[in-house]
Structures are given as C-alpha cells and as structure tokens.
C-alpha positions in Angstrom: -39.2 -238.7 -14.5 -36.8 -236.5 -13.2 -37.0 -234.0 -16.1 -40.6 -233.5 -15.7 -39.8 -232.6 -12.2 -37.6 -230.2 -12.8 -39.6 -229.2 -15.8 -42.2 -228.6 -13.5 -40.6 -226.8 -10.4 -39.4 -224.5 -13.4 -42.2 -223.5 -14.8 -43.5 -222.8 -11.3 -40.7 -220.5 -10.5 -41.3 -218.4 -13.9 -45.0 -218.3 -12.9 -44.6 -217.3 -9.6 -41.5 -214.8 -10.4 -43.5 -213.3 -13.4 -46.8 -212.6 -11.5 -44.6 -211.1 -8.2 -41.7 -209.6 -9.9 -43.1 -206.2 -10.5 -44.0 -206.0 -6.4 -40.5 -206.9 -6.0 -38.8 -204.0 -7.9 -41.7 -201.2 -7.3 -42.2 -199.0 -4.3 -45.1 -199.7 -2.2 -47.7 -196.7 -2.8 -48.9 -196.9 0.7 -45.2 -195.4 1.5 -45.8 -192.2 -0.9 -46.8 -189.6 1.6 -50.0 -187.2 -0.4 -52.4 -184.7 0.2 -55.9 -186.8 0.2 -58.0 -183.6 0.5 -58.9 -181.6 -1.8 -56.2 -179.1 -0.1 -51.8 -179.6 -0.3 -50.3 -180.6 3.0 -46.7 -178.4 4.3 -44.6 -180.6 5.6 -40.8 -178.8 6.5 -41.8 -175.2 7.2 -40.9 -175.2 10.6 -42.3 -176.5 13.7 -45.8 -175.7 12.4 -47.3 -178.6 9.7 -49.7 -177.5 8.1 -53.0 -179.4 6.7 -54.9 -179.3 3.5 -54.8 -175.6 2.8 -56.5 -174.6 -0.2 -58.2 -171.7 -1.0 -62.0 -170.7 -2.0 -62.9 -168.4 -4.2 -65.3 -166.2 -5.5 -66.5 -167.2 -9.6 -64.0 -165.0 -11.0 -61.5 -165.5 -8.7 -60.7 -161.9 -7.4 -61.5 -162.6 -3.5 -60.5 -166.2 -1.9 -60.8 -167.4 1.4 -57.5 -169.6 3.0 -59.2 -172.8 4.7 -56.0 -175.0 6.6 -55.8 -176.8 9.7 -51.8 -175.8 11.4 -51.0 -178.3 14.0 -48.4 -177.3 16.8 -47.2 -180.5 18.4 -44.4 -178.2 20.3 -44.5 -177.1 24.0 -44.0 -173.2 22.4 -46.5 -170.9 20.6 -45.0 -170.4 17.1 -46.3 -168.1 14.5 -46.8 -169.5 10.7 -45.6 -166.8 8.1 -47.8 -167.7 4.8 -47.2 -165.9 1.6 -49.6 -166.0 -1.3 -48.8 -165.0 -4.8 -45.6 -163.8 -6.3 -43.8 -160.5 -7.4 -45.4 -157.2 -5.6 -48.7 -158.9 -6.2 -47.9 -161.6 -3.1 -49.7 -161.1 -0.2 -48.3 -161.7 3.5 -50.2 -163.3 6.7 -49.5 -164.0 10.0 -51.2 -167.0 12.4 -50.5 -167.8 15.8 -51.0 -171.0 17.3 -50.7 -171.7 21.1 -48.9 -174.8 22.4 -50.0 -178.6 21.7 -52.8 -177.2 19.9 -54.1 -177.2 16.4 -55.8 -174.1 14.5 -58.9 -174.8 11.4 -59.0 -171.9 9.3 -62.5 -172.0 7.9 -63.6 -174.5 10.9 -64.3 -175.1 14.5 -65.2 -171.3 15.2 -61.9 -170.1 13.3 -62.4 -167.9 10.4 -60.7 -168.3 7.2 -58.0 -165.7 6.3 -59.2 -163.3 3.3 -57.2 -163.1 0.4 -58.2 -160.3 -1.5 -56.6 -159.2 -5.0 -56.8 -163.2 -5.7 -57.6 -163.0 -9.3 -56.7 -166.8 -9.4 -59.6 -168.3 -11.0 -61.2 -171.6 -9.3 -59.1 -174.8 -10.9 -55.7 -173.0 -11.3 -52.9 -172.7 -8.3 -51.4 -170.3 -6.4 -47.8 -170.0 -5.3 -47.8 -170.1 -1.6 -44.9 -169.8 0.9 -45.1 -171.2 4.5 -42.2 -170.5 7.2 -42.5 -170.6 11.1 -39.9 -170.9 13.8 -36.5 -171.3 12.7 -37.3 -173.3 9.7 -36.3 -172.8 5.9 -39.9 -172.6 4.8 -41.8 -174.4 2.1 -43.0 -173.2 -1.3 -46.0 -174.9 -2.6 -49.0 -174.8 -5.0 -52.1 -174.3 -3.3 -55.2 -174.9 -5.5 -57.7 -172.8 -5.6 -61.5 -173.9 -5.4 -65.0 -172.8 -6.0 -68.3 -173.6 -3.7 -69.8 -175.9 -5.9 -69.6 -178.3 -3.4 -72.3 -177.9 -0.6 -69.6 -178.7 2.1 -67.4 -175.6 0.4 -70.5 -173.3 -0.6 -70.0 -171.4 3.2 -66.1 -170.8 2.7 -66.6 -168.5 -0.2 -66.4 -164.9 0.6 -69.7 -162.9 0.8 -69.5 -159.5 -0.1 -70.0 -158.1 3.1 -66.8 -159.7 4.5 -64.8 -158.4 1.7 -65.8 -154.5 2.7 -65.7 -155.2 6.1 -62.2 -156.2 5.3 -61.6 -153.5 3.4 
C-alpha cells in the first residue's frame, strides 16, 4: 500500500511540476514595459517622457506629420529637443511644455509638427532622437504611418499646410 502512495504523490508532483514549470522559469509579460499604440514610447530622454510618437505621412512619403503626447511631471518648463532622420538629411525641432502638464501633438487643439523632406514611405521607420533637460537623450525608431485609418486620415498633411510651411 505504501508504494502506491508514494507512487501516487509522485506522479502528482511530475504533473503538477510539468504543467507549472515553464511559469516558474519565464518572465511574466505583464512586467515587459511596450508601446501599445500604434506609436514608440521615450522613456530616458530627460525629464520629458514622451508618448506614442509616430509619424503620418503623405502616400509617398515626402511630407509627415509628428503626432506624440510629452508629459512634464516636473515643477519646471523643459524643452524636448527631437531629431528626425540622419546624416545632413536630419531634421531638428524644438517643444516646450509648461509645468505638470502634458502636450498632444496632433490632439486636443495642438498641431502636429511638419516634417518635411520625409521621404520615409508609410510602413518603414525613421531614426529619431529625443533629449530634454540634462538628460543623455534616447534614439529610437519611430514608424511612419499612412491615413488609412479613419482616426489617422486628419493627421496627414494637406497641401496647403506644407506651403504655408514653406
């Protein structure tokens, strides 16, 4: 009787160890920190964090339109330095954002920042470079996107804010 006990508590164990084992060694993916949105998330530039920038452009990708949301937990204005592209072809902006507040490119009123000279086709990625306050800075893909999708379709830029731009 006392085998089949043992025989029993053993098989147990190898059941219970061979369905659990792989939570046991794995890391938990609700621990991975990602980008959800269709956008990259900048975590490390600075003060400034920035949120699910990505960039939409026109169908051959020579104009684009930067859509983020930078969030300033800090008592101080800072100013996010953002550089898109590489080589002499790399394009430099500047954004401000006031105290405990958070700036949407592209939403709540805010317009997006114009990218032009793009000629990053919607699907590919752009190298972009985000620094403010004392911080190192981060460099990142960004991707770029078309307006397909109805909620996007406003974002991309219309002629007329290209030579008004220009």
């Amino acid at each position: 009787m006392k085998p089949r006990h043992l025989a029993s508590i053993a098989v147990a164990t190898a059941l219970v160890l061979g369905t659990t084992g792989c939570s046991m060694i794995s890391p938990q993916a609700t621990t991975i920190e990602y980008s959800a949105a269709e956008g990259v998330n900048v975590y490390d530039s600075g003060p400034l964090d920035v949120r699910n920038a990505f960039i939409v452009a026109t169908d051959d990708g020579a104009v684009g339109n930067l859509v983020a949301a930078i969030v300033n937990d800090t008592d101080e204005s800072h100013t996010l330095r953002i550089e898109l592209g590489e080589g002499s072809s790399a394009q430099s902006f500047e954004q401000t954002v006031p105290a405990r507040t958070t700036v949407s490119l592209g939403a709540d009123g805010e317009d997006p920042i114009l990218v032009e000279g793009l000629y990053t086709p919607p699907g590919a990625d752009i190298p972009g470079y985000f620094q403010s306050g004392d911080g190192d800075g981060t460099l990142i893909s960004v991707p770029v996107l078309d307006g397909e999708l109805p909620y996007l379709a406003p974002l991309v830029p219309t002629v007329t804010e290209v030579e008004s731009e220009g």
